[in-house]
N, C-alpha and C positions, 0 to 999 in steps of 0.2 A: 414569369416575370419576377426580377428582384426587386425584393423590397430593403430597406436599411432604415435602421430605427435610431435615430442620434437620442444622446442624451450626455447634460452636464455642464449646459453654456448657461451663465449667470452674470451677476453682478459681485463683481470684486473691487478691492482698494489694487493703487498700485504697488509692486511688491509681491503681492500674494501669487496663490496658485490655482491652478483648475483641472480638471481631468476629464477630459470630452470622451465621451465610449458612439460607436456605433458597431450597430449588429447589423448582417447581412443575413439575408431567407434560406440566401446557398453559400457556399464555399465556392469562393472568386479567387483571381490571381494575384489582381493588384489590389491596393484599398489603399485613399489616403485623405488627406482633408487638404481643402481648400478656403481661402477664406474673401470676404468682398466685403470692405469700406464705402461708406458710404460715399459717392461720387468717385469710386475707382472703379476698375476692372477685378475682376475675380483673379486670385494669382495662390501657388501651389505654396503650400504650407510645408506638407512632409507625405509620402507613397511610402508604402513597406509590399513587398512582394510577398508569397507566399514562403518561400526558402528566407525569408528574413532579411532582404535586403533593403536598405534606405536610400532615400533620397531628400534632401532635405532645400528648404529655401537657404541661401546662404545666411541673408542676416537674420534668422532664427536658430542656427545650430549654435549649440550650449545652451538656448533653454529653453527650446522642445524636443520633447520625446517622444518618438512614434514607436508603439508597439502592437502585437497583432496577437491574438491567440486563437490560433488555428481550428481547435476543437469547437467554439463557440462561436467559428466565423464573424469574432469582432477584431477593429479596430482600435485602440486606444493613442488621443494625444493628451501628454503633458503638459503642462504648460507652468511653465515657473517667472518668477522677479517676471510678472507682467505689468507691462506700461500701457499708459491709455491710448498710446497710438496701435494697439494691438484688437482696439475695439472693431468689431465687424463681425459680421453673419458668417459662420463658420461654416462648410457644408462637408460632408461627409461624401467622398465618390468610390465607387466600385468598378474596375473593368476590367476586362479578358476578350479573346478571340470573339465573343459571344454578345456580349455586354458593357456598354456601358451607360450607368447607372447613379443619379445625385439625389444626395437626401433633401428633408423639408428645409434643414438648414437649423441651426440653432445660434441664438445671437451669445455673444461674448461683451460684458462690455467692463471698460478697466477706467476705475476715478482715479482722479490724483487728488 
């Protein structure tokens, strides 16, 4: 069974930054964060594959950054100039041929 350990979602002004980390138990293919607003749907934030490939939401490319380091099977997202319409439970997923796999979640939340 995978596990995945989030950490780094808080309270911030708007403007600021944050750096969300999740770690996986194994070494996965895909890994990416998702996030869910309260009274929306859950909807994809940024995927990075193992060879380094993105994928990103459109209206978040330029100021998040998904990166991955492979040795430590984590994920890492960036997140920069965040606005408070960016507030929502962030969740951390994992999946391959094999797996697929979502964290506890960790909440984000942006004041203006």
């Amino acid at each position: 069974q995978v596990q995945l350990v989030e950490s780094g979602g808080g309270l911030v002004q708007a403007g600021g930054s944050l750096r969300l980390s999740c770690a996986a138990s194994i070494s996965i293919a895909t890994m990416g964060w998702y996030r869910q607003a309260p009274g929306k749907q859950r909807e994809l934030v940024a995927s990075i594959t193992r060879s380094g490939s993105t994928n990103y939401a459109d209206s978040l490319k330029g100021r998040f950054t998904i990166s991955r380091d492979n040795a430590k099977n984590t994920v890492y997202l960036q997140m920069n100039s965040l606005k408070p319409e960016d507030t929502a439970v962030y969740y951390c997923n994992a999946k391959d041929y094999r797996y697929d796999v979502w964290g506890q979640g960790t909440q984000v939340t942006v004041s203006s």
